[in-house]
KEKE-3310 file (N, C-alpha, C; in steps of 0.2 Angstrom, whole numbers, plus 5000, padded with zeros to 4 digits):
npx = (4888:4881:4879:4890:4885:4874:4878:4884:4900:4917:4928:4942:4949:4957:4957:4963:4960:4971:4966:4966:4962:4959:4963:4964:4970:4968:4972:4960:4958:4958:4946:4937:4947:4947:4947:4944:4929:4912:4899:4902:4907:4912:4922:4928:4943:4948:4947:4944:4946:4938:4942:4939:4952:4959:4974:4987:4988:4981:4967:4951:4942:4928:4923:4922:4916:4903:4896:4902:4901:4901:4903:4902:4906:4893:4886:4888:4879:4867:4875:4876:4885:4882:4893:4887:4896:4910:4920:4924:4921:4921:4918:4922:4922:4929:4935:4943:4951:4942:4936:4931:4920:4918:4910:4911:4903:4898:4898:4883:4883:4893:4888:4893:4894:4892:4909:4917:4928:4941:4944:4955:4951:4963:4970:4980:4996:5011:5020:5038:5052:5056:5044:5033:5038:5037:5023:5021:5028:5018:5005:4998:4988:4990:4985:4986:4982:4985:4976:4969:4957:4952:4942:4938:4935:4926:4910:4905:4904:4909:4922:4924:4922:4932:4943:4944:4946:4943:4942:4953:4951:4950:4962:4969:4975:4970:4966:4974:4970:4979:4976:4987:4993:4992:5005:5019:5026:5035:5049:5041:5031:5020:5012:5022:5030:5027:5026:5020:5002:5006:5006:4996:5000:5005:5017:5035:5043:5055:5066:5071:5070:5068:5056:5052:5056:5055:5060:5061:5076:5082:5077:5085:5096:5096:5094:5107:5118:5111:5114:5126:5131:5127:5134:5148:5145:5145:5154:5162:5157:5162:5176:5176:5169:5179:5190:5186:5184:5198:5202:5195:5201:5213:5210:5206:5219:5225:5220:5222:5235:5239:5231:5216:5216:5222:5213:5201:5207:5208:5196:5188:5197:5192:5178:5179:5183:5171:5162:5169:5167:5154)
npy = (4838:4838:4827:4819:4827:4815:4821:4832:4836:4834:4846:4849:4836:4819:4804:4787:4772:4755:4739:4722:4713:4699:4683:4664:4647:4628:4612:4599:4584:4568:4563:4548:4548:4543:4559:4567:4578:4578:4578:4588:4592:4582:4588:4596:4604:4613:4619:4635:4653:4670:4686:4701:4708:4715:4722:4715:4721:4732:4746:4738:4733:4733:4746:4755:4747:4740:4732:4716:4712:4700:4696:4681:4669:4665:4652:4647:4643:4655:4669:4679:4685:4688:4695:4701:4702:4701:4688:4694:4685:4672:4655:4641:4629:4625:4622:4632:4648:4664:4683:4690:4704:4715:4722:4737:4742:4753:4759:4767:4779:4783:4792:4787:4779:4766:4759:4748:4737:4724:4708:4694:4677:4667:4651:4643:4639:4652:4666:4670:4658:4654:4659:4651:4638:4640:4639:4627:4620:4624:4621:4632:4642:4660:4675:4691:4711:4724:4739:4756:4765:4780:4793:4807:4825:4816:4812:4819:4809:4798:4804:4802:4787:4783:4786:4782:4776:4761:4753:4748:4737:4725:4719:4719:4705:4689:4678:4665:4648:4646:4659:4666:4680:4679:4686:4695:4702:4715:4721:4727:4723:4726:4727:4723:4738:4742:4730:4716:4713:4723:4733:4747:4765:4784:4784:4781:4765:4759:4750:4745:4737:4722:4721:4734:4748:4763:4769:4775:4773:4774:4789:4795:4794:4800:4814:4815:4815:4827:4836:4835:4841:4853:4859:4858:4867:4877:4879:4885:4895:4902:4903:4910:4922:4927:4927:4940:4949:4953:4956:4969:4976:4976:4986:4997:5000:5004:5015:5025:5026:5031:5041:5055:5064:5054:5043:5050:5053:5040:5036:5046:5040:5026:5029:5036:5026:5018:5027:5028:5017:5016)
npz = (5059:5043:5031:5017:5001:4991:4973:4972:4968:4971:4968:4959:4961:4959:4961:4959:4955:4955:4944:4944:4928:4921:4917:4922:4917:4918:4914:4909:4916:4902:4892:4900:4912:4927:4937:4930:4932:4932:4920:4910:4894:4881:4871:4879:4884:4894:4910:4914:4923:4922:4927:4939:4950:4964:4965:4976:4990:4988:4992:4996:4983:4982:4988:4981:4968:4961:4955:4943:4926:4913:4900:4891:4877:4865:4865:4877:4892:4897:4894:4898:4913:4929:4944:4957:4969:4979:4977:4960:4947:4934:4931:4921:4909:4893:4875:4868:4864:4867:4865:4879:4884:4897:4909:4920:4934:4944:4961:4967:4974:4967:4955:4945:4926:4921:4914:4902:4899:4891:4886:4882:4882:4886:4883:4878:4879:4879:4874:4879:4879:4892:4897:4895:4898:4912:4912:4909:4919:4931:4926:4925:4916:4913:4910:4912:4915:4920:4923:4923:4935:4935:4945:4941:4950:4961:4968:4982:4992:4986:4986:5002:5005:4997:5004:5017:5033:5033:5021:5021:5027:5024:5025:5036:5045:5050:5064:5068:5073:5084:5090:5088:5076:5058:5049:5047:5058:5066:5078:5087:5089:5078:5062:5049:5037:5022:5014:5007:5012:5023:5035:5031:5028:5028:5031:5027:5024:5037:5032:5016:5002:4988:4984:4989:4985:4989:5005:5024:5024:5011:5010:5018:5015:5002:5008:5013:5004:4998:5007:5008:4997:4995:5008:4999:4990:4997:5003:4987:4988:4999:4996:4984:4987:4995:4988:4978:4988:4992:4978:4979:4988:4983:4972:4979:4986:4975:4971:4980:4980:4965:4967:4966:4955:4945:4947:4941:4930:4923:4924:4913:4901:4900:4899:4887:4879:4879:4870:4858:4854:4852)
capx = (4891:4880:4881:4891:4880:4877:4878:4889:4906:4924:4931:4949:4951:4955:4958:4963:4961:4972:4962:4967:4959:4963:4960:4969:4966:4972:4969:4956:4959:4955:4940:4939:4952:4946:4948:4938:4924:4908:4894:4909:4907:4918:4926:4930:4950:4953:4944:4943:4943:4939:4942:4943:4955:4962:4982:4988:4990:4978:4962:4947:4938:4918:4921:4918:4914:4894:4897:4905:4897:4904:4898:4905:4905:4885:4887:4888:4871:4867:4881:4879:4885:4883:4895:4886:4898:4916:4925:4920:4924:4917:4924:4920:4927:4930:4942:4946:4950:4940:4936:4926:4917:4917:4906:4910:4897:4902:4894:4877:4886:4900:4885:4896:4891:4898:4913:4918:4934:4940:4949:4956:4954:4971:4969:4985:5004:5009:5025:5044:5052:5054:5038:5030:5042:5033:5017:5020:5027:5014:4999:4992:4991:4987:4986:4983:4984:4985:4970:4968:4951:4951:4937:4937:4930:4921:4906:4907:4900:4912:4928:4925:4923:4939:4950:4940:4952:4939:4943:4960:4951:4952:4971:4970:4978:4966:4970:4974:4968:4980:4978:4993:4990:4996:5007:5024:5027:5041:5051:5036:5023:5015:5015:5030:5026:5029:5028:5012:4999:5008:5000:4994:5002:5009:5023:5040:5047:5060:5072:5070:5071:5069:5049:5051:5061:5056:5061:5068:5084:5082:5077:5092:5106:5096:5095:5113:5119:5112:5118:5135:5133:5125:5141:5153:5142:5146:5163:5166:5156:5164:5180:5174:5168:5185:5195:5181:5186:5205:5202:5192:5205:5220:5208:5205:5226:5230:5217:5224:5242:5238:5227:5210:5215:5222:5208:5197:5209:5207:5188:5187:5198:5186:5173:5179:5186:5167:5160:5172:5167:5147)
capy = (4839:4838:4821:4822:4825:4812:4822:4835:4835:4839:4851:4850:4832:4815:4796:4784:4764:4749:4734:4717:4712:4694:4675:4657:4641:4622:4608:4595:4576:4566:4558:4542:4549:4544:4562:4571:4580:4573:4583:4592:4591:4578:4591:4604:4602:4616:4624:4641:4658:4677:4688:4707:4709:4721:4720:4715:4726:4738:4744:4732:4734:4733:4751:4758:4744:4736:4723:4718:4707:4696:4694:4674:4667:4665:4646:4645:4644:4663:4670:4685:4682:4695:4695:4707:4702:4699:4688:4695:4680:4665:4648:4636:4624:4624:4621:4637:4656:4671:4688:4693:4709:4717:4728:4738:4745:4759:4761:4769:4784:4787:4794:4788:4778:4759:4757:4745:4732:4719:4702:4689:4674:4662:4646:4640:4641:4659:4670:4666:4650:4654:4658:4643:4632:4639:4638:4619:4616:4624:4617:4636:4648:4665:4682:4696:4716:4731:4747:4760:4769:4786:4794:4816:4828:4812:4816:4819:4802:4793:4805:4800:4782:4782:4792:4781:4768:4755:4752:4743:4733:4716:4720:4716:4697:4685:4675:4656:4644:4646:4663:4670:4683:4677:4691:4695:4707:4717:4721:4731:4720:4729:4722:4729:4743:4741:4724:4715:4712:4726:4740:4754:4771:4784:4783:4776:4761:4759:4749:4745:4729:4721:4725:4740:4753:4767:4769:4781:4772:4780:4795:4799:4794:4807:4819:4816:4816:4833:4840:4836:4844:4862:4859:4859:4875:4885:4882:4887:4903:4907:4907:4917:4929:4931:4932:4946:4954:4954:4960:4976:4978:4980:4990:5002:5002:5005:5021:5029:5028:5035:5049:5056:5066:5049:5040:5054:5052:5032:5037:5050:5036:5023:5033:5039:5021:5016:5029:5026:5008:5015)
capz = (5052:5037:5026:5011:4997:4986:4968:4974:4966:4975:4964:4958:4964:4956:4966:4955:4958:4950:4945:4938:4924:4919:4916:4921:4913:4917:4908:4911:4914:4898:4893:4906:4919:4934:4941:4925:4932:4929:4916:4907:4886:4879:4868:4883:4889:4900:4915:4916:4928:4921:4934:4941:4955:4966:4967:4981:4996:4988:4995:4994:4976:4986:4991:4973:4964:4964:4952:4939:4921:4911:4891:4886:4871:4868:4864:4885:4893:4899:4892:4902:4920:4933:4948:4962:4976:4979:4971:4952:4942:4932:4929:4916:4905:4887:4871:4864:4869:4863:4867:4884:4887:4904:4911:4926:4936:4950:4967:4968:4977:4964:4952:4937:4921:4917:4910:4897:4897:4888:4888:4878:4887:4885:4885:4877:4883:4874:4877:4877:4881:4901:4900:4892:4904:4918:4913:4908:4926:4935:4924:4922:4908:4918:4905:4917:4915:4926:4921:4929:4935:4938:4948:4942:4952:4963:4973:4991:4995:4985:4987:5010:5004:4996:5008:5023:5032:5032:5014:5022:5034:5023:5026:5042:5047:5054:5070:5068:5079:5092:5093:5084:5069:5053:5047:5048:5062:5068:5086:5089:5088:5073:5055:5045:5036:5014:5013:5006:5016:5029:5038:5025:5030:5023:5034:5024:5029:5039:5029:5009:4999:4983:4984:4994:4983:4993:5010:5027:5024:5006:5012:5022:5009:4998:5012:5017:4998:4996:5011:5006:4990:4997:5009:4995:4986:5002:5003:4983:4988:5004:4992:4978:4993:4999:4983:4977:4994:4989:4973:4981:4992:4981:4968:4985:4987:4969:4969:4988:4976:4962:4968:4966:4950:4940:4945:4938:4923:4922:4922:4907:4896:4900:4895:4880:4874:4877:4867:4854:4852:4852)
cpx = (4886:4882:4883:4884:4882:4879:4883:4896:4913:4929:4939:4954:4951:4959:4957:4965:4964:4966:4966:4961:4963:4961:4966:4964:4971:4969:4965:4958:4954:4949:4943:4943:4946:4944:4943:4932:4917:4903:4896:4908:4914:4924:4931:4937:4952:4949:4947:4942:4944:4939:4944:4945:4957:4968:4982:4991:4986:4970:4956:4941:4929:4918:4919:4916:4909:4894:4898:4901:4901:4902:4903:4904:4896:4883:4887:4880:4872:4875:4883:4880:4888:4885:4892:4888:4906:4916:4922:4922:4920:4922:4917:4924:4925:4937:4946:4945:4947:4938:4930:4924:4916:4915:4908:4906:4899:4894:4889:4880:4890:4895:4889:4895:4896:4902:4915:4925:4933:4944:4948:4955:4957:4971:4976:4993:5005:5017:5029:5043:5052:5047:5034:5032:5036:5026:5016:5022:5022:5006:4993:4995:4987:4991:4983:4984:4979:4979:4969:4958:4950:4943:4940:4933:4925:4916:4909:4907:4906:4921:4929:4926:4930:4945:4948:4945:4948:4939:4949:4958:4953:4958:4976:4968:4972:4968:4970:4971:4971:4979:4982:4991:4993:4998:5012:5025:5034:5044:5047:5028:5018:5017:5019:5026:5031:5029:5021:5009:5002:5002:5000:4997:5003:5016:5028:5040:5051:5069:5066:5073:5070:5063:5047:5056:5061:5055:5064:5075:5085:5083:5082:5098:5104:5099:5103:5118:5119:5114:5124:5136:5131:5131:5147:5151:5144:5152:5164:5162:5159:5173:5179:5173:5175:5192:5191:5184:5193:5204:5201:5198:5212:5217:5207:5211:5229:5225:5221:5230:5242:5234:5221:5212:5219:5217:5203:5199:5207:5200:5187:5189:5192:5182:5171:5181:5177:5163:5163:5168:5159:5148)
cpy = (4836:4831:4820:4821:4818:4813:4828:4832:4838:4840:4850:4843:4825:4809:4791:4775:4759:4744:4729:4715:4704:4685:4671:4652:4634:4619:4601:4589:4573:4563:4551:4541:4549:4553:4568:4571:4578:4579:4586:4590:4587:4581:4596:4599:4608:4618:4629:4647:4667:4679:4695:4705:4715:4719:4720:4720:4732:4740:4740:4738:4736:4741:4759:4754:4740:4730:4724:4711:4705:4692:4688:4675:4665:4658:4642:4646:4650:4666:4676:4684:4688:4693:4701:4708:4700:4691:4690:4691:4676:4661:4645:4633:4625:4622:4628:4642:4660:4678:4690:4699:4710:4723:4730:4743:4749:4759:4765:4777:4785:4791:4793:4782:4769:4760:4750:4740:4726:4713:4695:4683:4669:4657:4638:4643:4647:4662:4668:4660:4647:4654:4652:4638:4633:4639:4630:4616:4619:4622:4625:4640:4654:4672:4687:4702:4722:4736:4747:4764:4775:4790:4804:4818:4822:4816:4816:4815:4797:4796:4801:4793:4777:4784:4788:4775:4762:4750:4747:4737:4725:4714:4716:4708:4694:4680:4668:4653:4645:4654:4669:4673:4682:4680:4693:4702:4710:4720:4725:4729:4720:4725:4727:4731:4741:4734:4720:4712:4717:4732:4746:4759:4775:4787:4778:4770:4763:4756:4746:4737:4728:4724:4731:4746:4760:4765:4775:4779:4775:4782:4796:4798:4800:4813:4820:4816:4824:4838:4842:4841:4853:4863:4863:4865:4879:4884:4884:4894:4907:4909:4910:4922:4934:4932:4939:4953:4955:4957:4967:4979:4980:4986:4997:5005:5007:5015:5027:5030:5031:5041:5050:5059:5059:5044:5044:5052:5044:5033:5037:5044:5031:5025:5033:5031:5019:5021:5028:5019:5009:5016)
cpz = (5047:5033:5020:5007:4992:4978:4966:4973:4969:4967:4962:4961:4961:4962:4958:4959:4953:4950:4941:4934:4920:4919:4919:4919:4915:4915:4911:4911:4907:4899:4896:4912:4924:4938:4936:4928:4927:4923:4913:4898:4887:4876:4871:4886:4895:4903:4915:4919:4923:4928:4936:4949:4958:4966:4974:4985:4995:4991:4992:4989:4979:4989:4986:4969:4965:4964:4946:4931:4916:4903:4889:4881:4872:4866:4872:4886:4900:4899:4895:4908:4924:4940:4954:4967:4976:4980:4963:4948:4941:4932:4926:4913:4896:4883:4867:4867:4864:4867:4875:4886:4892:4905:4919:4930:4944:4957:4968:4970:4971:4959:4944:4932:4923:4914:4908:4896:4892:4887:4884:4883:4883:4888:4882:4879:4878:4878:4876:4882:4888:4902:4900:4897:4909:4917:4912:4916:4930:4932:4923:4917:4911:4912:4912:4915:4918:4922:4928:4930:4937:4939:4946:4943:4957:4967:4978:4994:4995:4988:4997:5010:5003:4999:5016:5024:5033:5026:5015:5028:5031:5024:5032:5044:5052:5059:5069:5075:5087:5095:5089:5078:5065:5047:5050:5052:5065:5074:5088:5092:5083:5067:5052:5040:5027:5012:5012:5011:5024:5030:5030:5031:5025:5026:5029:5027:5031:5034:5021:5006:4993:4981:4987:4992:4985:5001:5017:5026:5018:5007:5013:5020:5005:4999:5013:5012:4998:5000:5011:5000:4991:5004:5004:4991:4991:5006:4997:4983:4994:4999:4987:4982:4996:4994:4978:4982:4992:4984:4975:4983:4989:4974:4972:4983:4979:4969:4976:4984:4972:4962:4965:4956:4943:4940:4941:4931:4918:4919:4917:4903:4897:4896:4888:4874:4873:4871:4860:4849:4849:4844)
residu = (UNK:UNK:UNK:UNK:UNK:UNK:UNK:UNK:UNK:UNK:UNK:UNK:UNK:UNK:UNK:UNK:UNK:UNK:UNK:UNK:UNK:UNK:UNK:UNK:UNK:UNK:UNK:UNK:UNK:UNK:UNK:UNK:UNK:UNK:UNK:UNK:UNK:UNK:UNK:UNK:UNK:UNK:UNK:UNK:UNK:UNK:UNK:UNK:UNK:UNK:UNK:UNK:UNK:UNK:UNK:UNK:UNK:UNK:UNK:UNK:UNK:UNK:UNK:UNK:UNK:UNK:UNK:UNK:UNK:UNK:UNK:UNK:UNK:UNK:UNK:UNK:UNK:UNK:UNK:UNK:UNK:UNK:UNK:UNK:UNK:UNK:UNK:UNK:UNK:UNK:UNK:UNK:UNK:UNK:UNK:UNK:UNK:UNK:UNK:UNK:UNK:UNK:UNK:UNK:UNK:UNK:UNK:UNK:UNK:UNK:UNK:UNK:UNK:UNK:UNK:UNK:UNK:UNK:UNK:UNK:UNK:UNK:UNK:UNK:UNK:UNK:UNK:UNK:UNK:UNK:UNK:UNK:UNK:UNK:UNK:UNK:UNK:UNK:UNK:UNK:UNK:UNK:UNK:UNK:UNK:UNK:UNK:UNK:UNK:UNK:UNK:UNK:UNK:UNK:UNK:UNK:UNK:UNK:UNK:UNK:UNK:UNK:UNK:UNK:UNK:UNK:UNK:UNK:UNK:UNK:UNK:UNK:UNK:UNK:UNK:UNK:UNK:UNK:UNK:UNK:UNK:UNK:UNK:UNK:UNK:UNK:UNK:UNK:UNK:UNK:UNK:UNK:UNK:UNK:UNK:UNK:UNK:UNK:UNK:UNK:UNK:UNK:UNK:UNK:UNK:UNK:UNK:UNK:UNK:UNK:UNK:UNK:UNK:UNK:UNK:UNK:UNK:UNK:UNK:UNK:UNK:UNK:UNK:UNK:UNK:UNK:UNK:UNK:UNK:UNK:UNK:UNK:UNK:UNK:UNK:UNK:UNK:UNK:UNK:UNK:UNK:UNK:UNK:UNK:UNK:UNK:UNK:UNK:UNK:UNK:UNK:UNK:UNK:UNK:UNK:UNK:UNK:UNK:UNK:UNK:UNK:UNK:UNK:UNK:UNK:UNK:UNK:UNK:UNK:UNK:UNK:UNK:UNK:UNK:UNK:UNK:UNK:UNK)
# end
């Protein structure tokens, strides 16, 4: 078999990938803390992370994406910072947030152009009062948001890369020391299926949970919901069918009693009432 091409397009066909897009920030020990990192400007209070991600459980980002760039503030020394390897993020320290430009750059194979994001980075507590609490107890301030990438019409190249299960290999649980996979597995031995970090399929799960709002256990309340309800439709048509048939049956009786020539008569009136009315 022939190797996809790489400029050739699949026709009628779009794959679409989340990404995160997002920053944290904690705050730096003061000037003279012992624990304050050393060569740090005096005025900088909070260290830093920009960052694109994949969400979790999804396939890994490196299987269409090259690399990804990062336009700081140009008061930074090389304000442009170019990630060509997973993880795509910077860190730094500074006092104040401002706007970061992101460039994303597509896989040599995808044949499609850079696109363009953008991100505030958030370096103060921000949002309601739950939220601010919890950013005061965990010491970070974490701004993140969901974009999507759709790939229309992909090449050949990239639609096999993205539809290829090697994409879910980093999915797969790595062995501890002793031996043991460190992933929650089920009376099967396999890792349970809907459950982050679980096996990718596109088999349901078995049962359903607070994170797992589809299921077979769904399924078969549906299935066994609308089976009841095309049940109850085909008992109010087997009675419509047999008071239908009653009625024929006494319109049959009454024509054998009155006779061929008063049903003929029945007829003409009809007739003549309809003509009347035209």
């Amino acid at each position: 078999m022939p190797a996809p091409a790489a400029n050739k397009r699949v026709k009628n066909k779009r794959i679409s990938r989340n990404i995160i897009i997002g920053s944290e920030a904690w705050a730096l020990p003061p000037l003279g803390h012992p624990d304050r990192p050393k060569g740090i400007p005096d005025d900088h209070t909070k260290r830093w992370t920009v960052y694109v991600r994949q969400p979790e459980g999804d396939p890994s980002l490196s299987t269409w994406l090259n690399k990804v760039q990062f336009k700081i503030f140009n008061t930074y020394e090389n304000p442009l910072r170019t990630c060509d390897n997973p993880p795509f993020e910077v860190t730094e320290t500074g006092w104040g947030g401002f706007s970061i430009d992101i460039r994303l750059h597509f896989q040599p194979i995808s044949g499609e152009k850079a696109q363009y994001r953008q991100h505030f980075l958030q370096l103060e507590k921000y949002g309601s009062e739950e939220q601010q609490a919890q950013q005061e107890r965990t010491g970070c301030v974490r701004s993140e948001f969901l974009e999507v990438v759709h790939f229309n019409e992909p090449t050949e190249a990239l639609f096999d890369a993205l539809t290829a299960e090697d994409q879910w290999a980093h999915l797969v649980p790595s062995k501890s020391s002793s031996g043991s996979k460190k992933a929650s597995l089920g009376a099967n031995g396999r890792l349970k299926r809907g459950l982050p970090n679980g096996e990718r399929s596109a088999q349901l799960p078995e049962k359903g949970g607070d994170d797992v709002p589809f299921s077979q256990e769904h399924e078969q309340g549906l299935i066994d919901s609308l089976m009841a309800k095309i049940a109850q439709v085909d008992r109010e048509l087997e009675k419509e069918t047999a008071r239908r048939e009653k009625t024929e049956n006494t319109l049959k009786a009454l024509r054998e009693e009155l006779g061929h020539e008063a049903a003929q008569q029945a007829a003409q009136q009809a007739s003549g009432d309809r003509s009347r009315r035209r």
